[in-house]
N, C-alpha and C positions, 0 to 999 in steps of 0.2 A: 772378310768372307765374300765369294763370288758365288754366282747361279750356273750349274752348267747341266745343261739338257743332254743327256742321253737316251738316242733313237734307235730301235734294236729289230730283228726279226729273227724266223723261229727255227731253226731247222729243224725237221723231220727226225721225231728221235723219241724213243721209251721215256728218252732221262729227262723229258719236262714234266712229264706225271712224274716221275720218279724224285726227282728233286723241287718240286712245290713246294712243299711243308718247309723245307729249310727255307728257298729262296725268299718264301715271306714271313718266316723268321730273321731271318736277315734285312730283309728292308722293316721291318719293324725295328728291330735295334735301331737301324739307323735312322728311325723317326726318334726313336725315343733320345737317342744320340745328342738330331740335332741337324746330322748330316741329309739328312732324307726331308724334302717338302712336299714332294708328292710324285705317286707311281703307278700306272696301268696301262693292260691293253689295248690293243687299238677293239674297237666295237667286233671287228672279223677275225679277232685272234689270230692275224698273219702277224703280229708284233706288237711293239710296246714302246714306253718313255717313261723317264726317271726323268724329274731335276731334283739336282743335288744340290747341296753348300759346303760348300770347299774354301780350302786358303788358295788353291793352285790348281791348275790344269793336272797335273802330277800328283796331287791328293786325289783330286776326283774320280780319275783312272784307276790308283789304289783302290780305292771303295769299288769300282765296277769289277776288278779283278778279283776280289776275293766275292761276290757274289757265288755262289752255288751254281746259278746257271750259267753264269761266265767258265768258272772251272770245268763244269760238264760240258761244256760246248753246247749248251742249248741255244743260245743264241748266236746270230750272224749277224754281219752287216752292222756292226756297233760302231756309230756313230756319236762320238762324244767334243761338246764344245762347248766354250764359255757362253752364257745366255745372259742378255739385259733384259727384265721385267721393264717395260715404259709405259703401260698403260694400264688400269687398274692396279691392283694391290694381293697378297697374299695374305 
């Protein structure tokens, strides 16, 4: 398994109120999963980060795509990469 950070922003849209409820039903499964180590907004709610645990660049991606806000286009600028933890511990 690998760490891979996902960097996101918000567009201008109903459907992020509208789709909440699911999207952190969805990253809760995917704590409860296994897949999910931790996720939230930036402090100004222009955006947010996910890291994930994944076997592959291409699992990780899966998981962002089936998100809720990824399917409604709530989000932009999704930035998704393999991440190395080197200092401290989770």
């Amino acid at each position: 398994m690998a760490l891979f950070l996902l960097t996101y922003g918000y567009h201008e849209t109903d459907q992020r109120a509208a789709r909440r409820e699911e999207h952190l039903a969805y990253l809760n499964k995917l704590k409860d999963d296994g897949a999910l180590v931790f996720a939230g907004p930036y402090e100004d709610l222009t955006g947010g980060a996910i890291v994930l645990n994944a076997e592959s660049q291409d699992a990780a991606a899966a998981l962002v795509a089936d998100d809720p806000y990824t399917r409604a286009e709530v989000t932009k600028d999704r930035y998704l990469r393999q991440w190395r933890l080197t200092v401290g511990s989770l």
